[in-house]
C-alpha positions in Angstrom: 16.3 -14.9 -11.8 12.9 -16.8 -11.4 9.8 -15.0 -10.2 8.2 -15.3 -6.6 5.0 -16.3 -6.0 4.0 -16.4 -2.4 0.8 -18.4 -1.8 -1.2 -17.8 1.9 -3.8 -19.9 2.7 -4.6 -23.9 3.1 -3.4 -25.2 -0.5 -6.6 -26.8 -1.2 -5.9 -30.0 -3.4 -7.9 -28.2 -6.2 -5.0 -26.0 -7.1 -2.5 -29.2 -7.1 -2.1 -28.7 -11.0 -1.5 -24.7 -10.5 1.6 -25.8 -9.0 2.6 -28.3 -11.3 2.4 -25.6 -13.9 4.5 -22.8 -12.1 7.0 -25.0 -11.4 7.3 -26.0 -14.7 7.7 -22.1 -16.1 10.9 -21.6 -13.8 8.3 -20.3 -11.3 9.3 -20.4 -7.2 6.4 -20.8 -5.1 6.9 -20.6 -1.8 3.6 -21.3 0.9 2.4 -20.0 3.9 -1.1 -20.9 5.8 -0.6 -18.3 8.7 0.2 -14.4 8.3 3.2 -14.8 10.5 4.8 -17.5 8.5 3.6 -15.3 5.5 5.5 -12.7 6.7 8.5 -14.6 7.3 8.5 -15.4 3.6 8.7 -11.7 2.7 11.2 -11.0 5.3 13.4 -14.0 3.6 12.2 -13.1 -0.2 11.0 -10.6 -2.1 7.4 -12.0 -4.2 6.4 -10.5 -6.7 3.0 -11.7 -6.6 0.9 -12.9 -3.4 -2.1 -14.9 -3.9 -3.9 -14.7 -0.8 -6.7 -17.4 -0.3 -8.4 -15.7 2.8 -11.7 -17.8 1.9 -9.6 -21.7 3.0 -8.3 -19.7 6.2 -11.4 -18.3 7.2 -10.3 -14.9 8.5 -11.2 -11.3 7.5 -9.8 -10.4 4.1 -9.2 -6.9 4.4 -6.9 -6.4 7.6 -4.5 -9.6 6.0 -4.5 -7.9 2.7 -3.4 -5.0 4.3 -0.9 -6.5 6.3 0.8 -8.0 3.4 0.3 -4.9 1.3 2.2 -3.0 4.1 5.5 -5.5 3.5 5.5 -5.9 0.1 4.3 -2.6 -1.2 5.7 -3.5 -4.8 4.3 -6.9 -5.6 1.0 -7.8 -7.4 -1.6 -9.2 -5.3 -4.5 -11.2 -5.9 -7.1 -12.0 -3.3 -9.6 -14.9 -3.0 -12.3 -14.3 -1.2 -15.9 -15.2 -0.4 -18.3 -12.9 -2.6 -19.3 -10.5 -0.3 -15.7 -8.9 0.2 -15.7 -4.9 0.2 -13.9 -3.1 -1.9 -10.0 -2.6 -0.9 -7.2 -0.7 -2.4 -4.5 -3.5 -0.8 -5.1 -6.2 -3.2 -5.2 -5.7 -7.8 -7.7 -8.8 -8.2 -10.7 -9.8 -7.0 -11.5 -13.8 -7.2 -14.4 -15.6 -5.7 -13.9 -18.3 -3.5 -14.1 -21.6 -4.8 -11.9 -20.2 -7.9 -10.8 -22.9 -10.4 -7.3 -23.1 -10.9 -6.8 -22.2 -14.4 -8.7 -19.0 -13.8 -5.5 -18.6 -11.2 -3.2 -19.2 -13.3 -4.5 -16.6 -15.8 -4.7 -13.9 -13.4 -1.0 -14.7 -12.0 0.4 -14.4 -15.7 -1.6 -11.1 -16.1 0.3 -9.8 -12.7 3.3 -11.1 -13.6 3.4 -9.0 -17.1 2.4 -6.5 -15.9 4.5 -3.0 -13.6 5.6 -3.7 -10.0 3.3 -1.1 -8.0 4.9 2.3 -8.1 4.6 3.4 -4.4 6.3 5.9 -1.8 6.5 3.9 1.7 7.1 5.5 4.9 6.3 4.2 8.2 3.1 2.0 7.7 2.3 4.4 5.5 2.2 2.8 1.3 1.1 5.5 -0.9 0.5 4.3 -4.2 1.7 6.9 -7.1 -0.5 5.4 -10.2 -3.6 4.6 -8.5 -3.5 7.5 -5.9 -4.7 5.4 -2.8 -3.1 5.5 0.6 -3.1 2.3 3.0 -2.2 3.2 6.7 -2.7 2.6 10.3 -6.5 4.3 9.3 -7.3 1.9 6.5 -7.4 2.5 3.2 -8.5 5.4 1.0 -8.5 6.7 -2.6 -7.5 10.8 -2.7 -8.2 13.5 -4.7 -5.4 15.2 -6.9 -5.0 18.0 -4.6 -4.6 15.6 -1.3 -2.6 13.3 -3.3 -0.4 15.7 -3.7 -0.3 17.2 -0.8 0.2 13.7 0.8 2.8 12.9 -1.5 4.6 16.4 -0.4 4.8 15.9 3.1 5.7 12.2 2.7 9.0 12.9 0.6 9.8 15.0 3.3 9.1 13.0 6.0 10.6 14.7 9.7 11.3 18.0 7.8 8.7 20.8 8.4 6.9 22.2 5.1 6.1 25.5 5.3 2.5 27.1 4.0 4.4 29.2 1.7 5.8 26.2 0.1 2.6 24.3 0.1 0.8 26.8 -1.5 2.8 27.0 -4.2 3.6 23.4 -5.2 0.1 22.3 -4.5 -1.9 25.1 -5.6 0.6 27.2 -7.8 0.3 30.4 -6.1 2.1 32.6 -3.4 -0.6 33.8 -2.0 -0.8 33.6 1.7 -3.8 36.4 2.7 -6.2 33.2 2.8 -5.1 29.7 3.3 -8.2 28.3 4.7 -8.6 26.1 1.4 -5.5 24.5 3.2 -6.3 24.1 6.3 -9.4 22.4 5.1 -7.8 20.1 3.0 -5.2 19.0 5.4 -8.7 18.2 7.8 -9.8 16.3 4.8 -6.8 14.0 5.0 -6.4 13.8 8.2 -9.8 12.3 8.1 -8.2 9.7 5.7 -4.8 8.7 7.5 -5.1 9.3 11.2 -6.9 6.7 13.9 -8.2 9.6 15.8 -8.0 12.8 13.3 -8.7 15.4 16.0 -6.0 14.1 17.6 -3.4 14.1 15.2 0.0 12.5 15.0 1.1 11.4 12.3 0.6 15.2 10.2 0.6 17.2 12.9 0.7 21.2 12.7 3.9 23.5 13.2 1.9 26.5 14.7 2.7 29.6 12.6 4.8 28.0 10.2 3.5 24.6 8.6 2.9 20.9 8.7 5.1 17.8 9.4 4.5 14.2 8.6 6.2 11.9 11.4 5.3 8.1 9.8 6.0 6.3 13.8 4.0 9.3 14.8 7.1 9.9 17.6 8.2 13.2 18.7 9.8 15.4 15.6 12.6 16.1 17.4 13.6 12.1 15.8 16.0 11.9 12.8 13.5 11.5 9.6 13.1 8.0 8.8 14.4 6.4 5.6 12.5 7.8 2.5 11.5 4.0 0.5 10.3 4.9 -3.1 9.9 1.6 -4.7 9.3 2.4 -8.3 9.4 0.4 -11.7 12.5 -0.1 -13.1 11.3 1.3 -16.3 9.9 5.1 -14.6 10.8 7.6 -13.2 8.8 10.0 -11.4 
């Protein structure tokens, strides 16, 4: 099976030979200058990398990269933008805008040798599992080890209540329960990180005298849990 590259942008004529070449390696490219048609190519096919040219469509990088990393959680993604782009967690390179095309090509053959993202995906939710950085409805966010996992935790078991007890001892490797304010504060911490309005929680909300549930549409917990989407390498496991 040939590999999927998804190009978004304006195909500026100046990466007419990057074309030429991908074709030539048994390479489908498929091109998008909107994010709704872009979209409608993931819908349709899997990529496995997106280069996203935000610089020739003149819109915010970040909220696109996001968008896309949301939909394809798995694939590589390589962004060119102008130079004074922040700092995401959506996109694995970084290219100024103009970039030449050979430089492209070299960073599309690094992608393309390299893992698919390990990630756990629920909801809008795409928690990465290598690089530890959650992309959600808040925006983006690298965590810590102990709200990684407690992230991870309550993700797995999306629409299922997780009781203190348990949390405790997965996340911090004890039973005991005479104190638990180290996790009340961490589970502030990230609701800082994954909620719009963290006072006002609803995607990890709190089961009063028992524990914590994470509801990825943010609807009522008395819905079925949604579909559990761990998209992992084919070589790991874990």
């Amino acid at each position: 099976m040939s590999t999927h590259i998804l190009f978004v942008g304006r195909q500026p004529d100046i990466y007419a030979p990057l074309w030429r070449q991908l074709l030539l390696s048994n390479t489908q490219v498929s091109f998008a200058a909107s994010q709704a048609r872009a979209l409608r190519e993931l819908d349709s096919a899997a990529a496995d990398v997106i280069v996203l040219d935000a610089a020739s469509l003149r819109l915010s990088p970040e909220p696109l990269a996001r968008t896309l990393r949301q939909r394809a959680p798995a694939a590589r993604m390589v962004l060119i933008a102008d130079s004074d782009v922040s700092i995401g967690y959506s996109y694995d390179y970084l290219l100024a805008s103009p970039a030449a095309w050979t430089r492209v090509l070299k960073v599309i053959e690094e992608a393309l040798a390299s893992e698919r993202r390990q990630v756990l995906v629920q909801g809008p939710f795409v928690l990465d599992l290598v690089e530890r950085t959650i992309i959600g409805p808040a925006g983006e966010a690298r965590l810590t080890g102990k709200l990684f996992g407690l992230l991870a935790l309550l993700m797995r078991n999306a629409g299922r209540t997780i009781s203190r007890h348990q949390i405790m001892q997965e996340i911090w490797h004890t039973s005991y329960l005479d104190d638990t304010r180290t996790l009340d504060v961490h589970m502030s911490w990230l609701r800082g990180l994954v909620e719009p309005e963290p006072k006002k929680p609803v995607y990890l909300r709190t089961k009063r005298g028992v524990g914590y549930i994470f509801t990825p549409t943010g609807a009522a917990d008395s819905l079925p849990a949604p579909l559990n989407r761990e998209v992992l390498s084919a070589a790991n496991n874990i």
